[in-house]
C-alpha positions as CSV (number, residue, x, y, z in Angstrom):
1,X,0.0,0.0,0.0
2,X,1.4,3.7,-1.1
3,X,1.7,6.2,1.6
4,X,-0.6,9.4,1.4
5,X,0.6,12.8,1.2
6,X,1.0,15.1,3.9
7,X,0.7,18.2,0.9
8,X,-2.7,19.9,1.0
9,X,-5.1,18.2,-1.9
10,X,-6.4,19.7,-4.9
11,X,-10.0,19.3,-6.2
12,X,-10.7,19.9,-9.8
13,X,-11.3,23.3,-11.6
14,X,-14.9,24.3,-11.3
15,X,-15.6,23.9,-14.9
16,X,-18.3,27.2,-14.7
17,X,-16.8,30.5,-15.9
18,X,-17.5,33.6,-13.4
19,X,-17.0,37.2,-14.3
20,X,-14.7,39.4,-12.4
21,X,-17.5,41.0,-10.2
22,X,-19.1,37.7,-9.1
23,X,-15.9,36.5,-7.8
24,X,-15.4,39.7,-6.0
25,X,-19.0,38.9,-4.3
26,X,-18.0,35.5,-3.4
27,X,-14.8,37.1,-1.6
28,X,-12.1,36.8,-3.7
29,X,-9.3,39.6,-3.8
30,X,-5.9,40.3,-5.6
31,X,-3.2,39.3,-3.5
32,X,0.1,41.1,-3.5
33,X,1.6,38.4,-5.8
34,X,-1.1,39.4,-9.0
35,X,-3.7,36.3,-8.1
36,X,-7.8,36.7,-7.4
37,X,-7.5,34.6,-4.1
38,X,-10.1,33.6,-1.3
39,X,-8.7,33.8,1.6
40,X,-10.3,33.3,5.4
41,X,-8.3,33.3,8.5
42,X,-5.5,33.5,6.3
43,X,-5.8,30.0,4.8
44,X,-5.8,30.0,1.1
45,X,-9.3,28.3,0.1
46,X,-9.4,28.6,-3.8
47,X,-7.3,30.3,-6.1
48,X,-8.7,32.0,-10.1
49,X,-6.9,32.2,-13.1
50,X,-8.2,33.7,-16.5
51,X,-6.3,33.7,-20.0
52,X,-8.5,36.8,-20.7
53,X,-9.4,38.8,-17.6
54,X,-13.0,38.7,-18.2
55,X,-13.7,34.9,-17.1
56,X,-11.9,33.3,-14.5
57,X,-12.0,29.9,-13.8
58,X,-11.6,28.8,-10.2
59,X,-9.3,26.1,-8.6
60,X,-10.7,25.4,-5.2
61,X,-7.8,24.1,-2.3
62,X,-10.5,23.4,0.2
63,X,-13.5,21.2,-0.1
64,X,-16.3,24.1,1.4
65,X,-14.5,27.0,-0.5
66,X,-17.7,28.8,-1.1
């Protein structure tokens, strides 16, 4: 039997698009390094990237990221 991890899981890419100003109402921010981040005590809890800054597609790192 393989050995689990101790690094933190990833969970798929939410395959719906949101717009800039939905993920702003959901929480997300700009962090200083240039990323829309969610943060919440200061633990990361999904991360957005977009090719075209209008639709962002979000890559949650905690299963109730919402």
């Amino acid at each position: 039997m393989g050995r689990r991890s101790k690094e933190r899981p990833y969970y798929a890419i939410v395959r719906r698009r949101y717009s800039t100003r939905a993920l702003q109402l959901m929480g997300f921010r700009f962090d200083a390094q240039g990323r829309f981040v969610k943060r919440f005590c200061g633990t990361l809890l999904a991360e957005a990237t977009s090719l075209d800054g209008a639709s962002w597609r979000v890559r949650p790192l905690a299963r109730h990221w919402r």
